[in-house]
Backbone bond lengths (Angstrom), bond angles and torsions (degrees), N, CA, C in turn:
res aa  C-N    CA-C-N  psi(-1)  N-CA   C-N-CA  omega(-1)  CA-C   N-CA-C  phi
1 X - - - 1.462 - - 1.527 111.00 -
2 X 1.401 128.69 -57.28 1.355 139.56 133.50 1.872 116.94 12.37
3 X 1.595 105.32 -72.60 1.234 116.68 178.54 1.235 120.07 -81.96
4 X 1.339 120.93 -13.76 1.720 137.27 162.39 1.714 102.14 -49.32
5 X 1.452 89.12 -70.19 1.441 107.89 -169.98 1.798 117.53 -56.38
6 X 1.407 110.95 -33.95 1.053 96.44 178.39 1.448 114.80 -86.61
7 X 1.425 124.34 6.62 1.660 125.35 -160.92 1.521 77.47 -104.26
8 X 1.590 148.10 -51.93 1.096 144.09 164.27 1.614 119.77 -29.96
9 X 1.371 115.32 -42.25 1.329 128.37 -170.53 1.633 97.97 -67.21
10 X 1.016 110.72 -55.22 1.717 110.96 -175.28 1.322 107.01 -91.39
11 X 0.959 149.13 -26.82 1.612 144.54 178.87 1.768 126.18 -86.27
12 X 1.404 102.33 -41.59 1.380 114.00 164.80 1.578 121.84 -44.05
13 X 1.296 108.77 -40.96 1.251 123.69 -150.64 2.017 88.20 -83.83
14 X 1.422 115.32 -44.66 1.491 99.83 -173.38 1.610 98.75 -78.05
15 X 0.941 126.53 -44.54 2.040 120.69 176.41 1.105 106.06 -52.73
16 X 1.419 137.94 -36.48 1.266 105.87 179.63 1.556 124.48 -98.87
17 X 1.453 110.43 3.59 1.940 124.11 153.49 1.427 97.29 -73.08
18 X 1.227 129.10 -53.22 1.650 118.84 176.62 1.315 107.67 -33.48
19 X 1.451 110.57 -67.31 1.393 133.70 -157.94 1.571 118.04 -60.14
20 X 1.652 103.43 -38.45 1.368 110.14 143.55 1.371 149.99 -51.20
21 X 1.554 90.87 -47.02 2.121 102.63 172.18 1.992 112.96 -64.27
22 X 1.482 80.19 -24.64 1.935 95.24 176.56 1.889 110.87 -62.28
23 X 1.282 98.42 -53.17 1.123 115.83 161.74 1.080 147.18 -27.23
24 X 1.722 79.02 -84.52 2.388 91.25 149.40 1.316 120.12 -24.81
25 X 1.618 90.70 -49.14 1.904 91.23 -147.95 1.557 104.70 -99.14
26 X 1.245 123.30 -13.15 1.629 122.67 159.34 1.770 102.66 -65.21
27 X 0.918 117.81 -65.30 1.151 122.54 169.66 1.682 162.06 -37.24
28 X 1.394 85.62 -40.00 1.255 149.89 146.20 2.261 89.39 74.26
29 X 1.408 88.91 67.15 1.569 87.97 -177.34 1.708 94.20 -89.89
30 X 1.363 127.16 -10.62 1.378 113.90 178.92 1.729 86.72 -122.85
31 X 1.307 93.85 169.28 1.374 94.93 177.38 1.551 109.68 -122.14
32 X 1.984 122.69 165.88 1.347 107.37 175.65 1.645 124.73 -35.88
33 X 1.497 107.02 -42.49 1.251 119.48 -156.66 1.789 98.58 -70.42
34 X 1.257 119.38 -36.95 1.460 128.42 -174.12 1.453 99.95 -67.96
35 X 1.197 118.50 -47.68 1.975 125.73 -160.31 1.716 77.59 -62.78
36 X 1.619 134.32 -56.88 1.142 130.82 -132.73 1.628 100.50 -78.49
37 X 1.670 103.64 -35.39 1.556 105.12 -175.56 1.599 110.34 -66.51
38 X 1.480 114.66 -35.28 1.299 127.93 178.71 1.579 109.77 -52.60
39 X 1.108 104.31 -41.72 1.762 112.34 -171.94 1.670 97.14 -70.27
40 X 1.380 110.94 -49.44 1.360 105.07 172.21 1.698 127.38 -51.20
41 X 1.075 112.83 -49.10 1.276 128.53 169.19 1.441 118.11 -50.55
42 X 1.567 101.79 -62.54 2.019 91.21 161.40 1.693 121.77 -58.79
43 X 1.088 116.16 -42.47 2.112 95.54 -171.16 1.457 83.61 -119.80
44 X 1.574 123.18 59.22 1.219 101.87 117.39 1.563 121.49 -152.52
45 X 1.548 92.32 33.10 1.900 123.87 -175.46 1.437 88.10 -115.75
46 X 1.923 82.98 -100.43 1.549 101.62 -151.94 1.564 106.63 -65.78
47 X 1.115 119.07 -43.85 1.742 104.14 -170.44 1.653 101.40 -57.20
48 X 1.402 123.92 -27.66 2.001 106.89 -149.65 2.021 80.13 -66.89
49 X 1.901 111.91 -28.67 1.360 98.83 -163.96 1.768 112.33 -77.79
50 X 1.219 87.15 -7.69 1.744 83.63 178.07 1.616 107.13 -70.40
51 X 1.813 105.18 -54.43 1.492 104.27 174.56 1.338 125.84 -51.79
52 X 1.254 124.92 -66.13 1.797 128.96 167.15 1.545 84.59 -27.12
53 X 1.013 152.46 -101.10 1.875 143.65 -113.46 1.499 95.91 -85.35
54 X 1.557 133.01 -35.20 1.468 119.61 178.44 1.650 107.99 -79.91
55 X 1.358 110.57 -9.47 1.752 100.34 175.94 1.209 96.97 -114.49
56 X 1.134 150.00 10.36 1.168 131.40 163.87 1.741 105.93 -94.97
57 X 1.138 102.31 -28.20 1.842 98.34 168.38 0.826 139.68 -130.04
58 X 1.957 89.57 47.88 1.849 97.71 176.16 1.653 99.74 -103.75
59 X 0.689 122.22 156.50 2.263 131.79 -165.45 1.178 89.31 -97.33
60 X 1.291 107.23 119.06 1.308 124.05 163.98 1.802 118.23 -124.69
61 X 1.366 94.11 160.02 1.359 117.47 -134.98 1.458 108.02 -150.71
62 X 1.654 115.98 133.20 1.307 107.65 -179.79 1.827 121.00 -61.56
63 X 1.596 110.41 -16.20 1.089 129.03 168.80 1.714 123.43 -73.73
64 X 1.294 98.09 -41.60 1.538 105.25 164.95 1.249 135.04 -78.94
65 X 1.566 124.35 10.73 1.018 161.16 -165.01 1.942 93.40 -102.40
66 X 1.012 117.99 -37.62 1.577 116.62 153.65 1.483 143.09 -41.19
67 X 1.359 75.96 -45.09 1.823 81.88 -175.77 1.182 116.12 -82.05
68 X 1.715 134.07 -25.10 1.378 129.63 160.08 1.630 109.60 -56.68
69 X 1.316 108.01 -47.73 2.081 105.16 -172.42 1.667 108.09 -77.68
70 X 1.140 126.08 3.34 1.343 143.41 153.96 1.391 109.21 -56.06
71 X 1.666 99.86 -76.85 1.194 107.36 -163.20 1.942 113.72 -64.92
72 X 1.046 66.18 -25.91 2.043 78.92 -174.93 1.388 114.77 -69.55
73 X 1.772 104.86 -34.05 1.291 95.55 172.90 1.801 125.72 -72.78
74 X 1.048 107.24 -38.95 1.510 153.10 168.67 2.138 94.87 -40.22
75 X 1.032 104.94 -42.77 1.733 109.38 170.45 1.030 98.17 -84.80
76 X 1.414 138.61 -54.11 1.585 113.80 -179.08 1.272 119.27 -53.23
77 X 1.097 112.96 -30.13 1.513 135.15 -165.88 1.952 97.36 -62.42
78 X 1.102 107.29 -49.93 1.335 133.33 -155.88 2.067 89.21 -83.73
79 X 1.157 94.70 -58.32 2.182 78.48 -178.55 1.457 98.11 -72.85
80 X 1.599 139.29 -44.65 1.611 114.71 -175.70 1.786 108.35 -44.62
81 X 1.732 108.01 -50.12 1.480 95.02 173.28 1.423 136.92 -51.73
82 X 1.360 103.86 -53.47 1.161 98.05 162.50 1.302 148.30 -39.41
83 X 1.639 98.92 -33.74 1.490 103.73 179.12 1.470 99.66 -92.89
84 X 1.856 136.19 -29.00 1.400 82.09 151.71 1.369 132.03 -95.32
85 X 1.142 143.11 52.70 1.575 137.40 162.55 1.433 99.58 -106.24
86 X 1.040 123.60 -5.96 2.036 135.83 163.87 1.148 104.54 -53.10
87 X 1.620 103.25 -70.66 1.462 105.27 173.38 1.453 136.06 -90.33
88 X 1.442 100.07 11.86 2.153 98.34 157.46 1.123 94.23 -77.16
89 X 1.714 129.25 -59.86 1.062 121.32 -151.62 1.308 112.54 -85.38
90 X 1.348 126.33 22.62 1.552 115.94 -178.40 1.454 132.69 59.81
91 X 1.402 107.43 17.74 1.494 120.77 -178.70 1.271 110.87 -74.67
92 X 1.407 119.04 107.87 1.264 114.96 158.70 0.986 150.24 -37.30
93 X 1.876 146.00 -157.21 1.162 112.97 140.68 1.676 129.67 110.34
94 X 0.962 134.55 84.36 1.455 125.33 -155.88 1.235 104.27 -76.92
95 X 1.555 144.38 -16.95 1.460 138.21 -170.42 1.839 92.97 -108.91
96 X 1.505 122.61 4.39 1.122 102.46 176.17 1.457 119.60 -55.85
97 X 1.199 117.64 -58.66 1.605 111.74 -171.75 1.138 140.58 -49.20
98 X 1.604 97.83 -21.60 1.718 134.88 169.92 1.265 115.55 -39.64
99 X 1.731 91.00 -47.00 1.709 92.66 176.44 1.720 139.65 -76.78
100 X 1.401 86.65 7.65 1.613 108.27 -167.55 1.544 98.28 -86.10
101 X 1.445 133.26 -14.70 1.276 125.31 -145.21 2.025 90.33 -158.29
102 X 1.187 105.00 163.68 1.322 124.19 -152.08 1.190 130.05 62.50
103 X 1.729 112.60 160.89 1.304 108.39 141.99 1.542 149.05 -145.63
104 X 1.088 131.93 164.36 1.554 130.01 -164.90 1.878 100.88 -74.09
105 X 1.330 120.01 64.19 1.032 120.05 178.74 2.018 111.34 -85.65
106 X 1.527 103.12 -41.29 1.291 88.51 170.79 1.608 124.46 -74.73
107 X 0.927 146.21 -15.28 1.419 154.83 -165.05 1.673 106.42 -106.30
108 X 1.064 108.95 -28.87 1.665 127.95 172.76 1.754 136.03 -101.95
109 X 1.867 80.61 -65.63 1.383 82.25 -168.15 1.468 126.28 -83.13
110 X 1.263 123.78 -4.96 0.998 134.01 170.50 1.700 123.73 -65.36
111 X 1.532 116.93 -33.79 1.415 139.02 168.58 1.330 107.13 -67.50
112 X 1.366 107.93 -38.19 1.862 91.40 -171.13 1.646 111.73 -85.55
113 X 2.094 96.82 -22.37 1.237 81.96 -166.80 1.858 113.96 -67.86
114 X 1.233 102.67 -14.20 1.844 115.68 -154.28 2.266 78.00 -77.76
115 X 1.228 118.28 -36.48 0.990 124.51 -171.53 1.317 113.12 -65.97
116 X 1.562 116.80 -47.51 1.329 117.10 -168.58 1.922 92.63 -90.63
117 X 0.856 132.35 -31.12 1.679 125.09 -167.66 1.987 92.77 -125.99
118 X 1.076 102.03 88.68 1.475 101.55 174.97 1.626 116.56 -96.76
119 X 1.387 96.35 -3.40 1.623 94.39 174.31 1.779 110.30 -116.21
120 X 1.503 111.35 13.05 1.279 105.08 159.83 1.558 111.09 -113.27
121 X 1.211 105.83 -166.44 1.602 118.12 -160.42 1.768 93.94 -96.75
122 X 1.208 107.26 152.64 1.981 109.71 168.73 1.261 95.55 -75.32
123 X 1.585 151.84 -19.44 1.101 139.38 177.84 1.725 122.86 -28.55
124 X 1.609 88.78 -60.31 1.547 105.07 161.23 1.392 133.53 -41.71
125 X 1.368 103.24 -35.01 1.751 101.13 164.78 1.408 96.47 -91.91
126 X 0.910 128.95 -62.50 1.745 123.13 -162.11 1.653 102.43 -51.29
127 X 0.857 133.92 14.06 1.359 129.53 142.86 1.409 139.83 -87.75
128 X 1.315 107.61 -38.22 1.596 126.28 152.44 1.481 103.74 -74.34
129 X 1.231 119.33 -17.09 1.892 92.88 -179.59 1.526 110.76 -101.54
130 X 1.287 108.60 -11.20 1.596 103.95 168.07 1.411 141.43 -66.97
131 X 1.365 97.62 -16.24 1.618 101.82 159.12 1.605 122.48 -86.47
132 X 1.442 123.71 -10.36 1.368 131.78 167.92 1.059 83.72 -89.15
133 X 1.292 164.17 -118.60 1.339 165.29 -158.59 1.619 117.90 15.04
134 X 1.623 98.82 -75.81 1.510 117.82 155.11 1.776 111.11 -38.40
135 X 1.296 123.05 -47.76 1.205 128.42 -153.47 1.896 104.33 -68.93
136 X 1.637 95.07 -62.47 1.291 119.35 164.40 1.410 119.63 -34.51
137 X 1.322 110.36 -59.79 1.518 101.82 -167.56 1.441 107.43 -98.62
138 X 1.740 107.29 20.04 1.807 99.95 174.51 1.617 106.12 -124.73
139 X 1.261 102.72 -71.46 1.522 102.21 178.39 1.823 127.46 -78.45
140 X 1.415 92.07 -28.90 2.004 98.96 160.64 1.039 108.69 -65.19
141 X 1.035 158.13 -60.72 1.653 147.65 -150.78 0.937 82.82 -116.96
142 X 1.414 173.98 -38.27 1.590 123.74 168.42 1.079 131.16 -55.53
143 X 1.662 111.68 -26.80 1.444 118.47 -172.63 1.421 104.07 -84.50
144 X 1.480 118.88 -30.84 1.954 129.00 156.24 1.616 106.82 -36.03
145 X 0.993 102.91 -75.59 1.745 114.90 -168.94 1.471 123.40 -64.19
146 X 1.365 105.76 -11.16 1.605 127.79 -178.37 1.652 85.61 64.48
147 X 1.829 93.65 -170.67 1.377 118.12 178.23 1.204 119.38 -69.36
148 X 1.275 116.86 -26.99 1.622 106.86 169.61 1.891 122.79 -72.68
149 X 1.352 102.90 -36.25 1.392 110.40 -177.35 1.757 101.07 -82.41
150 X 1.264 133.39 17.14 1.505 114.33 -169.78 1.858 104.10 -95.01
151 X 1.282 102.97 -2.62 1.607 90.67 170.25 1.262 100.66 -98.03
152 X 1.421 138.79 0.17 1.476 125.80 154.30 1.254 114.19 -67.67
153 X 1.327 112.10 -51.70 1.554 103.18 173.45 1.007 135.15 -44.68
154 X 1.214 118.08 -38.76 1.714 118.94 167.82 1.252 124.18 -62.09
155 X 1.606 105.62 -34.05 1.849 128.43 -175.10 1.828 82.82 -53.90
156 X 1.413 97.41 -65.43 1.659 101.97 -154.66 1.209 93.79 -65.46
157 X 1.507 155.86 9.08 1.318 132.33 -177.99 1.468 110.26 -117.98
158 X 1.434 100.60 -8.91 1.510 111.22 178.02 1.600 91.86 -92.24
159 X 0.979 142.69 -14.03 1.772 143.53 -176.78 0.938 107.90 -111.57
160 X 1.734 138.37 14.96 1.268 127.19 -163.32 1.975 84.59 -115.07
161 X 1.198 105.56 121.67 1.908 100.15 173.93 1.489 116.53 -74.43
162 X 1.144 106.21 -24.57 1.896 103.60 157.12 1.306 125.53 -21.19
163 X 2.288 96.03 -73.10 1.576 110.85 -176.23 1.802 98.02 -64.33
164 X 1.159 122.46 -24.92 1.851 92.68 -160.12 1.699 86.17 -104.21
165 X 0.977 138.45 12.70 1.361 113.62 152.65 1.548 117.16 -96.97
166 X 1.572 126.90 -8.70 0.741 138.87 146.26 2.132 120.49 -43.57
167 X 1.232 100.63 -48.50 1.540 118.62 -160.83 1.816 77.28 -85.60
168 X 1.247 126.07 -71.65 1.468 99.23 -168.19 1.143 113.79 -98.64
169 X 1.666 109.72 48.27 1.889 108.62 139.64 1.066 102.25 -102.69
170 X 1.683 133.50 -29.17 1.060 127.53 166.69 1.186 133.43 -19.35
171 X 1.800 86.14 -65.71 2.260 108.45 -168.44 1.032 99.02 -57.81
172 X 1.771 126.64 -37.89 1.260 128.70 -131.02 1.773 89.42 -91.15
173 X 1.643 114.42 -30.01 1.852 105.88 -169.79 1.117 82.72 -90.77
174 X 1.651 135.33 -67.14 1.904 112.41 -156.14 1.439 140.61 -72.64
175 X 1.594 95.16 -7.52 1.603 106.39 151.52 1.448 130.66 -73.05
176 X 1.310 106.96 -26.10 1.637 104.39 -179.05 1.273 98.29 124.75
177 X 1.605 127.96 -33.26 1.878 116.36 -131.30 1.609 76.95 -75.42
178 X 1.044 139.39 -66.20 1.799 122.57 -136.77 1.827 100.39 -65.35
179 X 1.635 116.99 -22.29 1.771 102.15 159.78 1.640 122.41 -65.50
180 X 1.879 97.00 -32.35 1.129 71.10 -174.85 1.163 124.85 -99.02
181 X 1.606 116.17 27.28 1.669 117.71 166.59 1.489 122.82 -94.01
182 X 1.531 97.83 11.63 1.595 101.22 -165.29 1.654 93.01 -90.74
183 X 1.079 141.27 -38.23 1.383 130.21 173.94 1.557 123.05 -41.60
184 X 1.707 106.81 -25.68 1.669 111.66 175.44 1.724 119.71 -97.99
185 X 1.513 101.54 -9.79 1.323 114.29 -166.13 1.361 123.42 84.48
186 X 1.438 105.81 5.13 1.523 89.29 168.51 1.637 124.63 -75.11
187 X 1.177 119.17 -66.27 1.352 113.00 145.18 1.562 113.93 11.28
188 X 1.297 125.15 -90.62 1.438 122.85 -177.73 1.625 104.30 -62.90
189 X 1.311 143.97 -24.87 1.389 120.66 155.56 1.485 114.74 -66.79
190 X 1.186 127.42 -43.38 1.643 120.77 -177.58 1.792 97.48 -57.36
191 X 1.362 124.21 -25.00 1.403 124.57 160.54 1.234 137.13 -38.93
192 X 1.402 95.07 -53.88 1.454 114.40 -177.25 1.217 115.89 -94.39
193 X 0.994 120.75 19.09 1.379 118.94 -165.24 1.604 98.80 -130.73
194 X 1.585 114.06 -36.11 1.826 115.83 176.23 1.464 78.28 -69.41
195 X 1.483 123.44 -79.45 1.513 111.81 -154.45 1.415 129.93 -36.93
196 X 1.759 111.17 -34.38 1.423 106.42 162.65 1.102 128.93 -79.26
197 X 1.229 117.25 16.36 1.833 116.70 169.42 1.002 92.33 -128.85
198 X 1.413 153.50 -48.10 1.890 133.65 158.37 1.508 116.97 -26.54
199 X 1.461 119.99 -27.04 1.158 99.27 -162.56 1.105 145.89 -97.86
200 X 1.662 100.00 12.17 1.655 116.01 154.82 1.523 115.00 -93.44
201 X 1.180 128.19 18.25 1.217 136.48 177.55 1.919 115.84 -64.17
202 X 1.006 122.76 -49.80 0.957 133.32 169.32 1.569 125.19 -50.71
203 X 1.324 123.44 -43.78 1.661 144.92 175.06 1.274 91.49 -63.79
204 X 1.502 119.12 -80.92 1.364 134.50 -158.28 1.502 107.66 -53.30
205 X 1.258 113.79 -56.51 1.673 99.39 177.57 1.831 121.70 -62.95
206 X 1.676 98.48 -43.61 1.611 92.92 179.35 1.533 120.78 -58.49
207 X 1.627 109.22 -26.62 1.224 120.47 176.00 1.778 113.38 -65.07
208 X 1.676 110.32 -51.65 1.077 106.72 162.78 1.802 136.96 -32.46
209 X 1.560 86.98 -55.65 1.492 101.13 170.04 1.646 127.92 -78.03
210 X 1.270 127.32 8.40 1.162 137.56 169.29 1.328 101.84 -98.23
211 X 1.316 118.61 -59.26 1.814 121.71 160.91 2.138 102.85 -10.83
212 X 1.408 102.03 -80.97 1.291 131.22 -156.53 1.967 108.07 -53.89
213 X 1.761 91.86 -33.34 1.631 104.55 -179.13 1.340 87.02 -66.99
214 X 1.767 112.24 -74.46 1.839 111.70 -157.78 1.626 103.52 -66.11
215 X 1.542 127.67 22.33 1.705 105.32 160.96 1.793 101.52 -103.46
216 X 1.202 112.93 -13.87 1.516 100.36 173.14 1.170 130.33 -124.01
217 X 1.347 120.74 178.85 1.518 126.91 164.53 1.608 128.69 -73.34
218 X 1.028 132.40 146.22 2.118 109.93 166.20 1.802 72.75 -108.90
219 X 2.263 85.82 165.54 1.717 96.78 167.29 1.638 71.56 -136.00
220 X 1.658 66.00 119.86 1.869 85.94 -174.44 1.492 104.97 -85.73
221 X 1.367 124.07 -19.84 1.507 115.50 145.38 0.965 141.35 -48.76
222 X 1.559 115.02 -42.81 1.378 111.32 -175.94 1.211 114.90 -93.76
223 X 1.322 131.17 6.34 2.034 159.72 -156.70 1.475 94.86 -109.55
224 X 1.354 116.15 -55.16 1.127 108.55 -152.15 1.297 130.47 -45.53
225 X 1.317 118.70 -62.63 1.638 121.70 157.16 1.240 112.27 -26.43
226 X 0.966 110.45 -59.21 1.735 102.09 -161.54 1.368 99.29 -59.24
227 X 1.341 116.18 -57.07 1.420 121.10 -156.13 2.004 92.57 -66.51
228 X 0.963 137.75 -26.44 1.517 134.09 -169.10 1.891 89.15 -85.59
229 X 1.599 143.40 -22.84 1.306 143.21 -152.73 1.743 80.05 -94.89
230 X 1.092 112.87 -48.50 1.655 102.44 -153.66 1.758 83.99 -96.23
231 X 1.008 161.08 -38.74 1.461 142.12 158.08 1.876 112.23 -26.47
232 X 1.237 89.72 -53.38 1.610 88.61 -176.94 1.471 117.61 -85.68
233 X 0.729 116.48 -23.52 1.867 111.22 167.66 1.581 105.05 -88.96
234 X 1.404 108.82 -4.41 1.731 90.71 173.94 1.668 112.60 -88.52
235 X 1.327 99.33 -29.55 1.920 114.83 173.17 1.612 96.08 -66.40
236 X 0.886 127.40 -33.99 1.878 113.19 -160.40 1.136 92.94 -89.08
237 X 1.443 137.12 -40.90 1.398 147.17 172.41 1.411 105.61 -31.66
238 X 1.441 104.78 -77.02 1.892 140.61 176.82 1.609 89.53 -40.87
239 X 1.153 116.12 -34.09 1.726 94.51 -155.08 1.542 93.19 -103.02
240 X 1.564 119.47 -20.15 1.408 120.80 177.71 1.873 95.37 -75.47
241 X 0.691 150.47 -78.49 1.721 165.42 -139.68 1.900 89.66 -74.30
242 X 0.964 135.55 -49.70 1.626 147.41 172.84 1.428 104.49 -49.84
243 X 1.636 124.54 -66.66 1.564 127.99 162.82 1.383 110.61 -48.11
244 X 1.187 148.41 -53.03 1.243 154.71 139.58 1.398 113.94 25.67
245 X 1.923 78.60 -96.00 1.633 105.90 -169.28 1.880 97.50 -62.45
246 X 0.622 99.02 -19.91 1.919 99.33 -176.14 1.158 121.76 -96.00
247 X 1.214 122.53 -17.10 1.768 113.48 163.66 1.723 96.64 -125.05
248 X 1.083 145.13 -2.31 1.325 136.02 162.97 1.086 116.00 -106.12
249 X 1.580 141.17 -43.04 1.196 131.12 -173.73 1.223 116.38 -112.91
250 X 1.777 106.80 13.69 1.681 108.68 -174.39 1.167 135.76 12.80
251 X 1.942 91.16 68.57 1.393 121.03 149.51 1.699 104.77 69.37
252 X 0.903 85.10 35.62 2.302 98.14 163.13 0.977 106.77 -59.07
253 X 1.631 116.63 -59.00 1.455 127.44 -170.56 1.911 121.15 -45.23
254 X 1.119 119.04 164.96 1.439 90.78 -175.79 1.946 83.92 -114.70
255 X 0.974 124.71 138.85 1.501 138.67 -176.09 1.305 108.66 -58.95
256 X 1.242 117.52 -61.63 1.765 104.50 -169.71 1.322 101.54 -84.09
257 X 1.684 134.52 -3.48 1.539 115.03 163.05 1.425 118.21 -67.06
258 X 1.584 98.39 -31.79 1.617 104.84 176.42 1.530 112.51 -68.74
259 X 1.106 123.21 -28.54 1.335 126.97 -178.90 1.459 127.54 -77.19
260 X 1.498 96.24 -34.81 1.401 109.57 163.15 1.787 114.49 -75.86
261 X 1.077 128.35 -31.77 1.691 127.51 -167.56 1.298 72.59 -98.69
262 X 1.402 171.86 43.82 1.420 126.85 124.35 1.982 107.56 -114.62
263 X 1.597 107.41 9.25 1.496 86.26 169.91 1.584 86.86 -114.27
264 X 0.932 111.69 26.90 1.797 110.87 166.31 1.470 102.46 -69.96
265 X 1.828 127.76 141.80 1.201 135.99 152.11 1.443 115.05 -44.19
266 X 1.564 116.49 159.01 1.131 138.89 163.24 1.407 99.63 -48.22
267 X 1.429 123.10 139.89 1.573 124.88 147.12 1.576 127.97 -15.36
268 X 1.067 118.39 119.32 1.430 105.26 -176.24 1.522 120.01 -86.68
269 X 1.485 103.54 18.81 1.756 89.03 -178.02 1.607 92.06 -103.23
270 X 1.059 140.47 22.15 1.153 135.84 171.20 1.302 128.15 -66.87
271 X 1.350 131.92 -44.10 1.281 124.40 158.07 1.610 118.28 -60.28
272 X 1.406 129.22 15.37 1.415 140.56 -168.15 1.908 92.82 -87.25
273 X 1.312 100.13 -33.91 1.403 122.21 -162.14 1.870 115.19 -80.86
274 X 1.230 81.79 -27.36 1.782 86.94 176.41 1.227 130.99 -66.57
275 X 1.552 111.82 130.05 1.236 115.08 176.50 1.732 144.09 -60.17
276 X 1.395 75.57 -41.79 2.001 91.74 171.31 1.536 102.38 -119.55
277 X 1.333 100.43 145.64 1.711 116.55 171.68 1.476 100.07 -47.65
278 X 1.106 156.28 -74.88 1.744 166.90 -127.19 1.679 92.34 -84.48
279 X 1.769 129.09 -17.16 1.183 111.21 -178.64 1.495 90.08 -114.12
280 X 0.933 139.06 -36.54 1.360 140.58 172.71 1.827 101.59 -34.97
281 X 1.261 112.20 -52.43 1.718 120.15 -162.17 1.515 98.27 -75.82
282 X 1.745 110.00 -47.62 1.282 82.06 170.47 1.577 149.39 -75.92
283 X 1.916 98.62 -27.46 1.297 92.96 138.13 1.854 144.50 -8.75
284 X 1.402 84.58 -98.85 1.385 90.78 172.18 1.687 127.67 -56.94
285 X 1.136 102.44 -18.81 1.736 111.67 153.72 1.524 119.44 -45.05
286 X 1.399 107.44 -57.66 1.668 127.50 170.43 1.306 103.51 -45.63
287 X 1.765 91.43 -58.47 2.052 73.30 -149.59 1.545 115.35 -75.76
288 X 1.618 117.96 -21.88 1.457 126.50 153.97 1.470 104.13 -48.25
289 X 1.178 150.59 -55.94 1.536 124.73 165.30 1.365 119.34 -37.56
290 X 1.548 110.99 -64.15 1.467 106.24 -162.02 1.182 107.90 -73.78
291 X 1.643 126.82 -1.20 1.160 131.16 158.31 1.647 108.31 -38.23
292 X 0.885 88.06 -92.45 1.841 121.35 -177.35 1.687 101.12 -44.47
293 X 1.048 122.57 -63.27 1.897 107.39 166.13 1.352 109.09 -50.85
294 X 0.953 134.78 -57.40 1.518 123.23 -170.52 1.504 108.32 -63.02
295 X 1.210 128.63 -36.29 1.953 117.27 163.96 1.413 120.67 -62.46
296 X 1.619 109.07 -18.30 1.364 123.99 176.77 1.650 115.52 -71.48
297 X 1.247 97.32 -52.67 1.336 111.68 172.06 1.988 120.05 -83.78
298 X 1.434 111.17 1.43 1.485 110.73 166.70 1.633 93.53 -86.14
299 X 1.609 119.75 -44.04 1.392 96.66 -177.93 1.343 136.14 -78.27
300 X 1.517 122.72 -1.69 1.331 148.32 134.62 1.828 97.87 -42.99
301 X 0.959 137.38 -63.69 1.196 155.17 163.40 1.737 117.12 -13.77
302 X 1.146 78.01 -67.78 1.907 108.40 -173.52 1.654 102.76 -65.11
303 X 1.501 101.16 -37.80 1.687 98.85 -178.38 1.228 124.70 -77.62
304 X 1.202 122.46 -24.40 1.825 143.75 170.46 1.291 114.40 -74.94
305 X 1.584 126.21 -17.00 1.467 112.03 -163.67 1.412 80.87 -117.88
């Protein structure tokens, strides 16, 4: 009863913000324009403050300096597969392979992790998510945008407040400064101060993304493949990067961050990228599946840890 209760404690809480954004949008107590300002408001408020406080006080280490070029390699790893299981399986489609590789860690994974480990630090994920991070905003969207669009990409990554609160949580842990402000207390005010603007982060996005489930359809026919191509290269991935950290880097990695960033969805700006409406839908067909498996499998999640 004990372990009931605590898998309720962490899981309840994102189904029923789902269950809400579903709500909204049958309903229509928020409107597109509200879900859209909301999305704005999370990654480009509260999430940049979630990132600044997990990179500014995660310990870094010439050894920990691994687990981002791991993971990064491990995504390349993940679109060459993809693109070929595109073509065993005859998947059409120029953003198909796309879906084989990344993940929706800012829009996602960051909520479940504060959800599933509420008495550790996000540091622990923001170490495994910095090499998808890097990955995302260097070799995914350039190779998205082709050669003509790759000086947008940079435009948009130098304007995105994600990457630069990312870059100065960075300075702020591998230089020293955020230890060495903890002797005056500043440090614990720059604390209290991300945490009180992080801390509607979690509602607002799951809510967002329940919105986004109840405005569409999936065609679970025409999804299916894809969504079964990127399930299975995300486990062989998980199980390649897991052997890894355990006979080479003896277990640096922290386990349920890894567990959590690989049943995370593909990036969601990916259908942003599509050329024709008919791949765009199916797109977003996909990633509304792997939506919904990956909450399936956090509460599978919630019961093991």
């Amino acid at each position: 009863m004990q372990n009931l209760t605590i898998i309720l404690q962490k899981a309840l809480p994102v189904f029923l913000m789902l269950a809400l954004g579903v709500l909204c949008c049958k309903k229509q107590i928020i409107s597109r324009e509200g879900i859209s300002a909301m999305k704005t408001f999370a990654v480009s408020i509260t999430l940049p403050a979630v990132m600044f406080s997990a990179f500014a006080s995660a310990e870094y280490s010439a050894q920990s300096l691994w687990t981002p070029l791991i993971i990064f390699a491990v995504c390349v790893l993940m679109l060459l597969a993809g693109m070929a299981g595109c073509r065993m399986l005859g998947l059409h489609g120029r953003l198909s392979p796309y879906l084989a590789t990344g993940f929706e860690a800012g829009m996602l994974g960051y909520a479940l992790f504060a959800l599933l480990y509420p008495a550790e630090p996000t540091a622990s994920f923001a170490m495994v998510d910095l090499g998808q991070v890097l990955f995302v905003f260097t070799l995914y969207k350039a190779l998205l945008a082709g050669r003509s669009g790759l000086k947008g990409v940079v435009r948009e990554a130098l304007h995105a407040p994600t990457v630069w609160a990312i870059v100065i949580g960075i300075l702020f842990g591998t230089t020293g400064l955020y230890r060495a402000l903890e002797p005056s207390g500043i440090s614990s005010v720059l604390d209290a101060s991300a945490a009180f603007v992080a801390a509607p982060t979690s509602a607002v996005i799951l809510l967002t993304i329940g919105y986004d489930l109840g405005s569409g359809s999936i065609e679970w026919r025409k999804t299916f493949r894809l969504v079964l191509l990127r399930l299975i290269i995300a486990a062989i991935a998980l199980a390649v990067v897991l052997l890894v950290d355990r006979y080479l880097l003896g277990g640096l990695m922290h386990s349920g961050a890894l567990l959590l960033l690989f049943i995370l969805p593909p990036p969601y700006v990916l259908p942003v990228f599509a050329d024709v409406e008919e791949e765009r839908a199916d797109v977003s067909s996909a990633l509304s599946a792997l939506t919904l498996i990956s909450l399936v499998l956090f509460m599978i999640l919630t019961a093991l840890c």
